[in-house]
N, C-alpha and C positions, 0 to 999 in steps of 0.2 A: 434497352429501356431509355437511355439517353435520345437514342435516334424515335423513338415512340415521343417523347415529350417535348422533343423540337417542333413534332408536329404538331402537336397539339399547343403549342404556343407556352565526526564525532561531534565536535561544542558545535558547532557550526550550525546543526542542525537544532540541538537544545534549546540556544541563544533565541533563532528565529523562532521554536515552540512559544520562549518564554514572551516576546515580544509580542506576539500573538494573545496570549492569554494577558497580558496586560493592556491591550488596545481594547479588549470587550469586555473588562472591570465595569464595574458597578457604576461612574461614573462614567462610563461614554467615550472617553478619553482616548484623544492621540495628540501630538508633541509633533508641528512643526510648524513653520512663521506662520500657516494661513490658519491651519485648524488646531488649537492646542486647547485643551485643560475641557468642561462640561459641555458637550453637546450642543450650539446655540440656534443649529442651524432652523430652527421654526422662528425665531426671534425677528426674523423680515424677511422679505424678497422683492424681488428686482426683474423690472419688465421694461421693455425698448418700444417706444411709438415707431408703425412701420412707415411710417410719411419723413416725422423729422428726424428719428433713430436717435433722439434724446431717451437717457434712459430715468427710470423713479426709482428709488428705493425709496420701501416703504417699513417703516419700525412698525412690530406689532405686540411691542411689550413696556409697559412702563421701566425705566433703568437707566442708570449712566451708561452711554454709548459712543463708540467712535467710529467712525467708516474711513476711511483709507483706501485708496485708487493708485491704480497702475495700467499699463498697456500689457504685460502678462504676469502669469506668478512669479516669477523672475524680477521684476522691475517694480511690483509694489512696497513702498519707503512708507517706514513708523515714523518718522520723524516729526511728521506733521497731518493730521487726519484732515479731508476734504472737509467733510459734516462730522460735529458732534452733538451731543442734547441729551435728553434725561426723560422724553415724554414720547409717545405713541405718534407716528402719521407719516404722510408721504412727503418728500423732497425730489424736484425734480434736477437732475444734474444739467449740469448748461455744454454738454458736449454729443455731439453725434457722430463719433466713432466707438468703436469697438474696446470696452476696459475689463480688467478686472476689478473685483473690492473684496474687502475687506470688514469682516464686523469686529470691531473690538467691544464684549461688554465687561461692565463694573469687576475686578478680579482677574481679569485677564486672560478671560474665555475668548477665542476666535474662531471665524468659520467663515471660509471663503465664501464669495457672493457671485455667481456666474449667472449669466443668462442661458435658460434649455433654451428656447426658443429665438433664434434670430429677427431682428427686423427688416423681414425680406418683404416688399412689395409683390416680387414675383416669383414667391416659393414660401409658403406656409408651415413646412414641414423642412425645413432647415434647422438645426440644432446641434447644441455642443452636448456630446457623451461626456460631458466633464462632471466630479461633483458625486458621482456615486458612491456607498460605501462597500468596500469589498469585506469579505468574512475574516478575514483577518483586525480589523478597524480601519484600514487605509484607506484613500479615496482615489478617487480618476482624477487626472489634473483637467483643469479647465482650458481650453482653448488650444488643445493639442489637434483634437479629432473631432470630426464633425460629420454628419450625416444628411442625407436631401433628398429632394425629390428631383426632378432634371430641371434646368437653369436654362431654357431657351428663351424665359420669359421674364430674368433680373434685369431691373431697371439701372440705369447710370446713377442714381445713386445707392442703390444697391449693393453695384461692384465697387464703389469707393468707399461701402463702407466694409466689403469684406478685405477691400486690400489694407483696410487699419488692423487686421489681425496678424501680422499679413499671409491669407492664404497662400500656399506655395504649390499644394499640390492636390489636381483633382481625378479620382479615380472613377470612372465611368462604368456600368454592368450593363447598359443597355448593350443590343444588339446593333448590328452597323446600319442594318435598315431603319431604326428608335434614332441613332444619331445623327442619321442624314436627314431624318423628316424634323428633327429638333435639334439644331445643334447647340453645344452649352453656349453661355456665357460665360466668360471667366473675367476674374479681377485682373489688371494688369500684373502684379505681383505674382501669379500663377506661372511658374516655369516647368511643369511637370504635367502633362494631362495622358494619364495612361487609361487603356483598356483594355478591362475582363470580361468579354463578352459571357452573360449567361441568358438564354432565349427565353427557358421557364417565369413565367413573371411577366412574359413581354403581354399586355393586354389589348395588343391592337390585334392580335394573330387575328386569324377568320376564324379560328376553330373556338376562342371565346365568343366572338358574336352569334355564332351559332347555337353557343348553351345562351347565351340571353334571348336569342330568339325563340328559344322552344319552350322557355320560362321554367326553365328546369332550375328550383332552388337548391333540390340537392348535389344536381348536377355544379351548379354554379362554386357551392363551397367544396366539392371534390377536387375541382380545378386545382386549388389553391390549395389543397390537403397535400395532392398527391405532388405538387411542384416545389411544395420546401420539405416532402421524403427526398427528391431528385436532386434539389440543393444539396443535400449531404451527399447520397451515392454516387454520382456522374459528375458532378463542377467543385470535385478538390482541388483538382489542377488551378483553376482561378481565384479557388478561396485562400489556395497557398501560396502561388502569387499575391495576392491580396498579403496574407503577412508575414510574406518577403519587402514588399513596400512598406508596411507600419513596422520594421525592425531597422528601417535605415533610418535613422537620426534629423537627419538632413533635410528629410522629405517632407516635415511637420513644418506650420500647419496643414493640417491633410483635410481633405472631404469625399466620402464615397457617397457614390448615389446610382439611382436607377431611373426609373418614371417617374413612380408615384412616391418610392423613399420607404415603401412599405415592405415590401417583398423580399426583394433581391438582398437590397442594402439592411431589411429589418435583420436577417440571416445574419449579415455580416457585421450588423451591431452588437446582435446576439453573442457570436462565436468571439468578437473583440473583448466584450463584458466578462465574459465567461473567462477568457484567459486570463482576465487582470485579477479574478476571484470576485467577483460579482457575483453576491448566491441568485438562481433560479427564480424569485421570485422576483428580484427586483428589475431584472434580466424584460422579464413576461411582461411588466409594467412599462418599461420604455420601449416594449414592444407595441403595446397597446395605446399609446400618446398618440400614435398618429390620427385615431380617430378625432381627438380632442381638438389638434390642431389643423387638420384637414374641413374639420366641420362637416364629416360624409356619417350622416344619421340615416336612419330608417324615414322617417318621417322626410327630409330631405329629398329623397328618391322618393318618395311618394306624389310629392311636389312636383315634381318633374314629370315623371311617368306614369303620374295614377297610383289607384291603389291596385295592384296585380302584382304578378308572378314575374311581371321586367321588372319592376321596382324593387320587387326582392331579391332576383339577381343583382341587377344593378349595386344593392345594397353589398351583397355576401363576396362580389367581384371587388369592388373599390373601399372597400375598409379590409382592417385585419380583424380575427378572430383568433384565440386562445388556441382552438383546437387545430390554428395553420402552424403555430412554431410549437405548438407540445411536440404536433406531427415531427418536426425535423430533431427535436431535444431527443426523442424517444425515441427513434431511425437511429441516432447517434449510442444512445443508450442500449438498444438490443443489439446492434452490428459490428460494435467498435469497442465495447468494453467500458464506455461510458465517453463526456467531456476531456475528462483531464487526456486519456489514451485517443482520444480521436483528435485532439490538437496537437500532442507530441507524435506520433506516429504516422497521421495518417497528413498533417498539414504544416508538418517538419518547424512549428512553434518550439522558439526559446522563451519559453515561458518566463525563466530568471531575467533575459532581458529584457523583454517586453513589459517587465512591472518596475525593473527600473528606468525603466524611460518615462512611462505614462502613470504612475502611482507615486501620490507625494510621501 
């Protein structure tokens, strides 16, 4: 099958119940510097210009508030808040590198402020997995791990502003033929650029131009049906390399990627979520962002191609669809015993340390 799809292109236990069932009380509630006491996280958010990489935070509630900055979660100080005020709007920060923040409102509610989306000039579809809530109440820390599309085309200031995070390590799933025709860009601060080749996903092969040429729509979403079933059967071996490199300490900040940031890596953002206790649904959701950030509409491809049956390929080829990662969840689900036994068993995940490193 793999060679078919090449071608084709006792207290202890209590304690943590108990903590558990008080993180999803009625209040909302977890207890640590970023995120502690009601819920705030709707109370604003925060976006990065991709030219100056100046970023805005914008309040979108009446209240006494306080914002507070730092260069990671580690390094951001209560001492003294950036912005404070009492009323609704945007404030633009006067710095173009990479931070975190901080909301403090009225009573002592906080919730970290991360940017999903980077201010990549030449990669749309760069983002921090940080900021999620897992089922337990806990979140994904910010600016650990990051996700992309391929980086042949980041600008110089681009890379200077990924080395304010400072990127250390970038993991590659293209194929060697994908990195020789595109090779990355990396920040200077990048000391680690490894690769997992996985071929499924590669969208140059001939054998997708051929389903766009015959304007086979169903053919088109089968492509991608049957290649994130093959993610899970055939490429454990890289997906456990894969988190053999997110279980070394050292090697953060991390970013995997593939072409388009959809496929290869959406799988592998998938399976990272999923170990930290990211329930399913919210899993499917930052699987789905790429369309948003990529800007690949129906309408789009029509633009381009006409209104036809390439446009509709086109379409079902370069975005993601629901029914390409159920495909690989439920591949994982009938074959494996489910998520939790298909990450301990089959991709040698230390689940206990993988949540203490990347869960605040």
């Amino acid at each position: 099958m793999k060679e078919y799809l090449l071608k084709m292109s006792k207290w202890c236990f209590v304690f943590a119940m108990l903590v558990g069932v008080l993180a999803c009380s009625d209040d909302d509630s977890i207890n640590t510097n970023l995120y502690s006491g009601t819920n705030i996280s709707s109370y604003a958010t925060i976006k990065a210009d991709k030219e100056s990489k100046k970023t805005s935070i914008e309040i979108l509630k009446e209240g006494e508030w306080k914002v507070y900055g730092g260069e990671n979660s580690n390094s951001i100080l209560f001492d003294e808040p950036l912005l404070q005020g009492n009323t609704k709007g945007t404030t633009e920060l006067n710095t173009g590198k990479y931070q975190l923040y901080c909301l403090e409102w009225a009573g002592g509610a906080r919730t970290a402020l991360g940017l999903r989306q980077l201010p990549m000039v030449g990669q749309s579809n760069f983002r921090d997995l940080g900021g999620y809530k897992t089922k337990d109440g806990r979140r994904v820390k910010w600016g650990l791990v990051f996700r992309s599309g391929k980086c042949n085309s980041l600008t110089e200031d681009d890379l200077a502003y990924l080395a304010t995070i400072p990127l250390k390590t970038v993991i590659d799933f293209r194929s060697s033929s994908e990195q020789e025709a595109e090779p990355d860009k990396v920040p200077t601060t990048t000391v680690n650029c490894i690769n997992y080749p996985i071929e499924p996903g590669n969208l140059s092969s001939i054998d997708v131009s051929d389903v766009i040429r015959r304007g086979g729509v169903e053919g088109a979403k089968q492509y991608l049906v049957d290649g994130n079933r093959e993610f899970v059967i055939s490429f454990q071996a890289e997906y456990k390399s894969f988190f053999k490199t997110l279980m070394e300490a050292d090697k953060t900040p991390l970013m995997f990627h593939c072409t388009a940031g959809k496929d290869r890596a959406g799988f592998a953002a998938a399976l990272f979520l999923a170990a930290l206790g990211v329930d399913r649904e919210t899993i499917i959701e930052d699987y789905m962002l790429t369309n948003e950030l990529t800007g690949v509409t129906m309408e789009a491809m029509k633009a381009l191609y006409g209104d036809n049956k390439m446009a509709e390929c086109m379409y079902y080829i370069s975005s993601v669809q629901k029914e390409y990662i159920e495909m690989a969840l439920t591949t994982i689900d009938e074959n494996y015993g489910g998520m939790d036994k298909f990450l301990v068993q089959q991709l040698g995940v230390d689940v206990e340390k993988l949540r203490k490193l990347y869960l605040y």
